[in-house]
N, C-alpha and C positions, 0 to 999 in steps of 0.2 A: 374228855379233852381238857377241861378246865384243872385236872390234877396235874395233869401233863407240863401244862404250862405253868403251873407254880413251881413243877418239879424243875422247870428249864432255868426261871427268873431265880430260882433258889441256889441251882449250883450258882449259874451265872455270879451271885450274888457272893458266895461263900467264896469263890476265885478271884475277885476283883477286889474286896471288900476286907475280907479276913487275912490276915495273914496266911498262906499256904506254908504248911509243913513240909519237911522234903519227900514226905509220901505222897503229897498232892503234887510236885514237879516231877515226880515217875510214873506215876499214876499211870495207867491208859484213857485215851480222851474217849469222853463220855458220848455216847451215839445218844442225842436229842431226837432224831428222826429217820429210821432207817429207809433207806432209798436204793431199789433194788438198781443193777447195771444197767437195766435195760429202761428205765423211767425216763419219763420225758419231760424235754425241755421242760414244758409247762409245770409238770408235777415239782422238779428240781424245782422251778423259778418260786414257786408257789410254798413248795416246804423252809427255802429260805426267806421268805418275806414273813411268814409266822413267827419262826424263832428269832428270828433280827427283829420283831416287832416289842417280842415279847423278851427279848435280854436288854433292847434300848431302854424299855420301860421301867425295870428296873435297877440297870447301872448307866445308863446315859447314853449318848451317842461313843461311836467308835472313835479311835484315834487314826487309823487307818481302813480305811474300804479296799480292798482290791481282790483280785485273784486270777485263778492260774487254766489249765487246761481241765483241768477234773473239778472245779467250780469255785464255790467263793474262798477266799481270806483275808477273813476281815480279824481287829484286833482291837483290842481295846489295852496299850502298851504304854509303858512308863519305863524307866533305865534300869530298874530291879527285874519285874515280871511282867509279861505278856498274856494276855487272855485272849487265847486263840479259837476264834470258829473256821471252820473247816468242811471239805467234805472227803471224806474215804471210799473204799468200797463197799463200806457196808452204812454209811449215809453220813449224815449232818452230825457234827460231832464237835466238843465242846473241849477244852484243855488251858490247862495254866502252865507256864514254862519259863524258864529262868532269861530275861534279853537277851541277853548277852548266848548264851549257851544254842537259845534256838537260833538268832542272827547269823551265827559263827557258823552252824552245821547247813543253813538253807545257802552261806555265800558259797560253801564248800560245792552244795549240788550245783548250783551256776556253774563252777570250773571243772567241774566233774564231766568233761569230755569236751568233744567239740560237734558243732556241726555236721558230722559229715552224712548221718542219714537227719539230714535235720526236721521230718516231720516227730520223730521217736525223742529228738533231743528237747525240740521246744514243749512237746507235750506232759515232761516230766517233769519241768523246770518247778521250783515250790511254787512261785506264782509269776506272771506275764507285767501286772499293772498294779500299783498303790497311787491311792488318793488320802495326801493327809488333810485329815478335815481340822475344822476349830479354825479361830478369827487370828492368830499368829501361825503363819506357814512360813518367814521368812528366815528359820534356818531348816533346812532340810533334811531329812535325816539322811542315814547313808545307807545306799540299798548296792547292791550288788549289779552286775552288768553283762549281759550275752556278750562274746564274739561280735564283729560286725562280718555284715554278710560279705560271702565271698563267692559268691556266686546268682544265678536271679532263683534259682531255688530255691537258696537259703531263703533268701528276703520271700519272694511268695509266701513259702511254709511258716515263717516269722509273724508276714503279717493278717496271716491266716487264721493261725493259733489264737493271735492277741482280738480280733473281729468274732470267731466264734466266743471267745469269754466276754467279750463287750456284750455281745447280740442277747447274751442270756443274762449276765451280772448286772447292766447297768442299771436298767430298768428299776430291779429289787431295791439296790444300792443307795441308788441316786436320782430315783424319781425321773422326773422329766428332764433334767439336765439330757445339755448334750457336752460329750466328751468328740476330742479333737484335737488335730496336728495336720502340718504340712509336710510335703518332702518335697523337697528342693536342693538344685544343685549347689553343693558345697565349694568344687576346684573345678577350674575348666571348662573347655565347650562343654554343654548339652545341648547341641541342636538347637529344635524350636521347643524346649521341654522348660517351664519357669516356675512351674509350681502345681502339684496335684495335693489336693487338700482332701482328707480320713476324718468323716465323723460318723457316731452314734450316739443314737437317743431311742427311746421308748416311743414317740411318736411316727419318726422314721426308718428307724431300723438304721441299717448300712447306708452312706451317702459318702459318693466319689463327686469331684468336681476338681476339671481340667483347664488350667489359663487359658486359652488358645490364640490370646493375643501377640505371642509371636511369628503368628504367621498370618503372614502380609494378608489385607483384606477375609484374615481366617477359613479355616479348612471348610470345606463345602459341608450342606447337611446330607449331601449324602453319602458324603465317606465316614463321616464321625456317627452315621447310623448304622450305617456298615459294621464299625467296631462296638455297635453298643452301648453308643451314648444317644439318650433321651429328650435335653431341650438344652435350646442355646441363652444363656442370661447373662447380658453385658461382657460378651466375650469370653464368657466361663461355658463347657459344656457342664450337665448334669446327670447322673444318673443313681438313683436308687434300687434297690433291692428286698422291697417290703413285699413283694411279692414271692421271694423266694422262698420265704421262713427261713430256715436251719440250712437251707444250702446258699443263703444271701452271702454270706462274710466268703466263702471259698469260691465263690463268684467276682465279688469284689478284687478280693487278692489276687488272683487271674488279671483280671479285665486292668487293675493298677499297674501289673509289672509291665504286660502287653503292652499299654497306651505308652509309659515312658519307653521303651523301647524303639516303640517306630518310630518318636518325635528326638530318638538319636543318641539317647542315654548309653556310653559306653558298658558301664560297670555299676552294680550296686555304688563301687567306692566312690563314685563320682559326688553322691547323695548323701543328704544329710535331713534332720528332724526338726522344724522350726514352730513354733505358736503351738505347743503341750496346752494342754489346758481343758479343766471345764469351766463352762460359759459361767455357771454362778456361784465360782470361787472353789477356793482349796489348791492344793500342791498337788499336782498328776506327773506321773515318774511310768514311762515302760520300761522297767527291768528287761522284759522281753522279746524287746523290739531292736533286732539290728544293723539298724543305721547311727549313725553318730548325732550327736546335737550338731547344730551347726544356725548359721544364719546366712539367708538365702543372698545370692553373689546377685539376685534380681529385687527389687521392690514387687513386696507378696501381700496380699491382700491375708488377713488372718486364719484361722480354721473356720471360718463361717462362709455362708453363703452371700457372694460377691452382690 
């Protein structure tokens, strides 16, 4: 094992470090740990905290954390070359590639159709979600953008996609961080609907949490149990899904479009993305998430627990 991992820290090293020849930006990416289709969450979770431990060590932390439906992509990028970890079909895999040239071909797969069988579309996507790390995040870099949803499929299957790659990425990534967002009405009535706040973390898994202080004296506990929600905290309900494992995030996404729905939400378009963020820093960007940014038309309490 101990070769292995010199072998990882060594390309790693030769990619980020050495000038790469143009045989090294055609190359095929090097499979650091192969990982059969059928491995599990844990095994993936586990094979990526090895080699992430063991490429931080010796070239440093990444410049970007994120990834997509088939696992992580993480980066360690500059304006010349990119040193890309990944995962394939046939596992954990390592490459160097030109910015610019890999940028150009992953914005192309964003435009590369649309929604309309949108579980197949967001699952191809190169990736769902980037966090750029380091102590300067105030210019952002430029990431590419889904469609917004146009229907509540879309948006389920959207943010379905981006919950199962949290539920398994973030953990590895980013430690005990919790990542987070609101969605809130952008234009228009919504009903009695002000704000449903989206986080994950390694300690809780999936967590939904609903205003419900738009309605007068608040919905009863036995209709908000009725739909699945768990306990009531200063006018927010709550509910988590650590109980579920690997079927938490597609429960979540369910149980999110349901709740705005009956509290009146016409259309995805209504909706918009407010307080991105994780809790202990860095720039967080869903490429894959579609809803629009926006800033909520009500006073919203942040992505944390009220």
């Amino acid at each position: 094992m101990q070769s292995v991992d010199i072998d990882i820290a060594e390309i790693a090293q030769e990619f980020h470090f050495v000038h790469p020849s143009e045989s090294d930006f055609q190359r095929a990416p090097v499979i650091l740990r192969p990982l059969d289709e059928d491995a599990s969450a844990e095994q993936r979770e586990a094979a990526t905290a090895e080699v992430l431990d063991v490429i931080v060590e010796r070239i440093g932390p990444p410049t970007l954390y994120g990834g997509g439906a088939a696992g992580p992509v993480i980066r360690w990028r500059d304006e010349h070359r990119t040193v890309l970890l990944d995962r394939s079909p046939r596992g954990l895999q390592l490459s160097v590639r030109r910015t610019a040239e890999l940028e150009a071909k992953e914005k192309a797969e964003f435009a590369n159709g649309t929604p309309e069988d949108p579980a197949k579309y967001f699952s191809r996507l190169p990736y769902l979600w980037q966090l750029q790390s380091g102590i300067d995040v105030s210019t952002p870099l430029a990431v590419p953008a889904v469609p917004l949803a146009p229907d509540w499929q879309c948006l389920e299957e959207s943010l379905k996609a981006l919950l199962r790659a949290w539920w398994e990425q973030l953990p590895t990534q980013i430690g005990h961080d919790t990542a987070g967002f609101n969605i809130v009405p952008c234009r228009g009535s919504a009903g009695t609907f002000s704000t449903l706040s989206v986080l994950c973390s390694k300690d809780d898994g999936v967590l939904l949490l609903v205003d419900d202080r738009e309605v007068p004296s608040g919905t009863s506990s036995a209709v908000m149990a009725g739909r699945g929600w768990h306990d009531r905290i200063m006018g927010w309900w709550q509910r988590d899904f650590y109980d579920l494992g690997s079927e938490g995030p597609a429960a979540a996404a369910r149980m999110a479009v349901e709740e705005m729905r009956v509290r009146g939400v016409a259309s995805p378009s209504d909706l918009g993305i407010a307080d991105v963020r994780c809790e202990d820093g860095g720039l967080l960007t869903l490429s894959g998430f579609a809803l629009r940014p926006c800033h909520s038309v009500n006073d919203s309490a942040g992505a944390h627990r009220p």
